[in-house]
Phi, psi and omega in degrees: 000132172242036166313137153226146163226141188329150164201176180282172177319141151089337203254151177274128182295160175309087170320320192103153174234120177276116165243176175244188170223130192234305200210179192169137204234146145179123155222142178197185201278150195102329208228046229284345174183173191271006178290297218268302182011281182306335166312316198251006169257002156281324151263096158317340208260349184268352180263143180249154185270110213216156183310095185312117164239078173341078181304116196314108179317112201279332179295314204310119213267148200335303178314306178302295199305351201267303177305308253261151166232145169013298189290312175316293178317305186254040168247348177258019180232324161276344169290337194283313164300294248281329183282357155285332179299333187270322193101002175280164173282060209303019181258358181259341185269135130314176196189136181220133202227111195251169137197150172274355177245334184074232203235063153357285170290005187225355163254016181267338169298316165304312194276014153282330194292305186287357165261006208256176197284293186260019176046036189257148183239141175275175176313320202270295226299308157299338188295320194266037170290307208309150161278347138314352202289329179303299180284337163311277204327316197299308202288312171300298178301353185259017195019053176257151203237017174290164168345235154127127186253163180236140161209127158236169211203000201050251208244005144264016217272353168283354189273314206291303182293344185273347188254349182274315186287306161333318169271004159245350169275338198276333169280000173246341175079016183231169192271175177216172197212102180274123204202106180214132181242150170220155159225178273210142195266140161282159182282166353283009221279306187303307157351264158331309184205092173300152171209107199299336184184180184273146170203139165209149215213143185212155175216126138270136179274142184228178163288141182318322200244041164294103217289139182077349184284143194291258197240190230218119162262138174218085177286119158201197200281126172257012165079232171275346184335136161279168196278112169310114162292168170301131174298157174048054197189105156314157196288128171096349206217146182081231184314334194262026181277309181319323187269328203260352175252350013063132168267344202262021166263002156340313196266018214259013156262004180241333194267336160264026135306298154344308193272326172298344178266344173285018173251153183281345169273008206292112172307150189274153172116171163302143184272126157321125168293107131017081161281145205212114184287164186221215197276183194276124186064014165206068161299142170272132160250114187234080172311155194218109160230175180303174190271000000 
């Protein structure tokens, strides 16, 4: 790999981790898949802010879908592009599955049940507790019997998942399939941790030197570095209310590097890097180049 990064006198550096993009999901308000997505993350000033409208899961079979809470719903609707993009098998990737919020509505339905004389929770309210509940559905419906990691992270946890699924493609030599979404809390809950609309984002990762593989991630540690905003956008305000408001919109200054090189004008050469925030004093850093 040929990622380096700065370390102290004595210590050994960090090589950096090289990956590829293969495929890519992404809906959020505003934002309905990643064909029109990528238009409007190349023109900032055409896109408007509109309600995330979430599609009923076609794997799922009626029952499920009926149960699936939100969050479910829209992580298995960017994993479903983004692996028709690549074009993979989903019974063959492994999967690392982050949010920072989990399941909102079913965990604002408990602690109403636990506020209640008799405390009682149903089966299904608990089964969609769990923070795996995204990577169950996902793994049972595809009959995939590969690995799979849950990460939440606060407002790093796409930070947190691009660098565990990067580290497991450079250390296993296979793709993975990254996949991290949040939705908006009901009060009073939201009060305490706004979350402006639902977004979810999905990458298949391939090895660097997969032949046919799409543009080239070169990830390492940026330290204390602030975060990049969304191009053509003051910090906070058009696109990047999106970043700053959403955790899982962190990346969304890593998916328009992505969408400039998927354009037709997009100029050769290396993309300007990326900060992707992370835990405090451990910002991600992601260079973007062509295939």
């Amino acid at each position: 790999m040929s990622v380096q990064t700065p370390s102290a006198p004595g210590a050994t550096p960090f090589p950096g981790l090289a990956v590829r993009v293969a495929g890519i999901g992404l809906l959020g308000p505003g934002l309905p898949d990643w064909a029109r997505g990528a238009a409007l993350l190349r023109e900032p000033s055409a896109w408007t802010l509109a309600p995330t409208v979430v599609p009923p899961p076609a794997r799922l079979p009626a029952t499920e879908r009926r149960r699936a809470g939100a969050v479910v719903k829209l992580a298995l609707a960017v994993a479903d592009e983004a692996l028709a993009a690549a074009g993979a098998d989903p019974r063959a990737l492994p999967t690392v599955f982050a949010s920072s919020t989990g399941d909102p509505a079913n965990c604002h339905a408990l602690c109403e049940a636990l506020a209640q004389p008799q405390r009682l929770v149903s089966p299904t309210r608990f089964t969609n507790s769990v923070h795996n509940a995204p990577a169950g559905y996902w793994h049972i419906a595809t009959q995939s019997m590969q690995a799979s990691t849950s990460l939440g992270a606060y407002d790093a946890s796409v930070a947190a998942a691009l660098l565990e699924a990067a580290a497991q493609v450079v250390e296993h030599g296979r793709p993975v399939l990254m996949v991290a979404s949040d939705v908006p809390y009901p009060e009073p809950l939201h009060a305490k941790r706004p979350v402006l609309d639902s977004l979810g984002l999905a990458l298949v990762l391939v090895p660097e030197a997969q032949a046919g593989a799409g543009p080239r991630l070169r990830l390492r540690p940026a330290g204390a570095r602030a975060p990049s905003p969304c191009a053509g956008a003051a910090t906070g305000e058009g696109l990047d209310v999106l970043r700053t408001g959403i955790p899982a919109g962190r990346a969304l200054p890593l998916l328009q590097a992505l969408a400039a090189l998927a354009g037709e004008a997009a100029a050769a050469g290396p993309v300007a890097e990326t900060i992707v925030e992370g835990p405090p004093g451990a910002a991600l850093s992601i260079a973007v180049d062509g295939p």
